[in-house]
Phi, psi and omega in degrees: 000149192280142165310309225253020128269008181278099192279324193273345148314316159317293206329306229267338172255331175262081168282335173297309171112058159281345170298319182315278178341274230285310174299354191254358217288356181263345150294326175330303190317304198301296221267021198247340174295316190277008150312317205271322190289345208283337210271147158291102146253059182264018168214029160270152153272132179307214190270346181269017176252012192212140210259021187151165190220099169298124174242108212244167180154152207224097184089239216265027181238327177289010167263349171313335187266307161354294185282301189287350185274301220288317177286344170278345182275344168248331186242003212273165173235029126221169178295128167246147178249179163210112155284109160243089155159191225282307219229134197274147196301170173277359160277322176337137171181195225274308160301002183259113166302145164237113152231122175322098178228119159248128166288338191253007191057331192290004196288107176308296177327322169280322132343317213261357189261336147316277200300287190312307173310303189289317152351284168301336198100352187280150195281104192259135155231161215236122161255098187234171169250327194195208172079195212276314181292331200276307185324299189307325201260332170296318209272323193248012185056050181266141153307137165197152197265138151237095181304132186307139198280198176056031181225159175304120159315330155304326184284340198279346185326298209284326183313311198292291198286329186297323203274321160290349193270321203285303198327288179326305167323292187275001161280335191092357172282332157252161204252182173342119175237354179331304201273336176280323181291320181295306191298337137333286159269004198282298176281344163301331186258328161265021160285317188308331181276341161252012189225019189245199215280331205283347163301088198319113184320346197269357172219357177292063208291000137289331150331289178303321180287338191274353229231285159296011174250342179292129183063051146225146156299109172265146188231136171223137209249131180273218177180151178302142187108204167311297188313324228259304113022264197312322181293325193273347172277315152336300181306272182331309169280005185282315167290346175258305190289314179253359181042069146217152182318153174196163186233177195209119179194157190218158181253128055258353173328313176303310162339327175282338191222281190301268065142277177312336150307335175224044172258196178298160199048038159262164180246173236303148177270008195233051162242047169247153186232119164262151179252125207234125157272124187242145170245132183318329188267001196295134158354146162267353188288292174343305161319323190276290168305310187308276155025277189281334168298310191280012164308286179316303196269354158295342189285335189273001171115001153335132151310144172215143190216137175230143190230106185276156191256151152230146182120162183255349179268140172326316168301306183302324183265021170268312180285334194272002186273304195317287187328327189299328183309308181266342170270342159299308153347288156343286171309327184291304180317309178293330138001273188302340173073008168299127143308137182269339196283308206298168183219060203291281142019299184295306201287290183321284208291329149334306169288358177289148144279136170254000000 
């Protein structure tokens, strides 16, 4: 029997119960929309009073902004950003939204982006559980979305994004999404059922990828768009959940550059895993470039792994790539005998003065 059909072997490494989360993550979705329908935003201005939109936010709360800049970048009637640091981009003023996200409320960078926005005056919404922003945001008649406490923020990823795509939605900055969300949840519950614990590694496809990645560098290749999103929550939890390095990079970009790192006189591959996020929906150019790159890295000796997204709108196959993402993550930490929630590294580096 697989380590990782072993429940009380999960139990005895996940102590925090990040596996839960991740199995719970198509309720999130559901309780992070009505979250979001629930906030007043009757003294925000919609999208025709306002020329862009900035999503500032840090880690696992700054990918909420990610996701609402990659749909917006296809479905969007404005331009969307991601501030991840101290400073609001130099177009901001009095027509740019700002919303605001910390899961701890405590993220200084975001705070600080708070203090700058009202300064200019732009018009904010704030998602916090506590901390310094939600005060602020209480203090200043900010809207603010409040998510259920006592989770990592990374865990919290369907709660965060759900609360900008919706936000975004009834401003009118994103169109309709009723139909990308019912289908959320909709692969979401039938990923879980084939990718959560009770699911025997020998058909278990997060299992598996997780199986193959123990003692190798995983690097995982996205696709322009949402996937390319879905990878970098892939990296990041491979580095928080299983606490190991890992890379991120999406095509046809690679094809430009990386590609040749793992051609001839490059060096040998083979304890690298590449992870191909494929979308049910892909470009054929793409389809073409996959294709001939995981050529390259299987001839130079590489692990190649394809991890298909499920669903057919770019959101449903975004949350379920992410998820595939965060339950492999997971397996792997128990592989490795790592708890996946602490973050010590993180914590340490928190306690620096910035």
């Amino acid at each position: 029997m697989s380590i990782l059909d072993d429940g009380s072997r999960i139990a005895a490494v996940d102590r925090s119960g990040m596996l839960s989360f991740i199995e719970s993550a198509a309720d999130h979705w559901r309780d992070g929309v009505a979250l979001a329908r629930a906030v007043d935003l009757s003294g925000v201005p919609d999208r025709v009073g306002l020329t862009g939109v900035v999503v500032c936010g840090m880690g696992g709360s700054g990918i909420a902004g990610d996701v609402a800049a990659a749909v917006a970048a296809t479905k969007g009637s404005l331009p969307v950003v991601v501030a991840k640091g101290f400073v609001l981009p130099a177009f901001a003023d009095t027509h740019t939204l700002v919303v605001l996200v910390s899961y701890s409320g405590g993220t200084v960078e975001t705070v600080a982006c708070f203090d700058q926005a009202h300064a200019l005056g732009a018009p904010m919404i704030a998602v916090a559980t506590g901390g310094a922003l939600a005060e602020l945001a209480r203090a200043h008649a900010i809207p603010l979305a409040t998510p259920p406490a006592g989770m990592q923020p990374r865990a919290a990823f369907p709660y965060l994004a759900a609360v900008a795509l919706v936000a975004l939605e009834r401003l009118g900055v994103l169109p309709d999404l009723t139909a990308e969300l019912v289908e959320i949840d909709e692969v979401l519950r039938e990923q879980t059922a084939s990718c959560g614990r009770e699911a025997v590694a020998a058909s278990n496809p997060a299992k598996k990828i997780a199986s193959t990645l123990e003692g190798v560098l995983p690097v995982v290749w996205g696709q322009e768009g949402v996937l390319s999103v879905a990878a970098m929550r892939w990296k990041t939890q491979l580095n928080e959940n299983a606490k190991v390095p890992a890379y991120a990079v999406a095509l046809p970009e690679l094809g430009h550059n990386e590609v040749v790192g793992i051609g001839p006189g490059s060096p040998p591959a083979d304890r690298l895993a590449f992870v191909a996020l494929r979308s049910p929906t892909e470009d054929p150019r793409i389809t073409s470039r996959f294709s001939a790159t995981l050529g390259l890295a299987r001839a130079a000796g590489a692990s190649v792994i394809e991890a298909p997204a499920r669903g057919i709108s770019p959101l449903a196959q975004l949350a379920s790539s992410a998820q595939l993402g965060d339950f492999t993550s997971t397996y792997l930490a128990v592989l490795r005998g790592v708890d996946p929630t602490p973050i010590e590294a993180i914590t340490r580096l928190k306690a620096e003065p910035s």
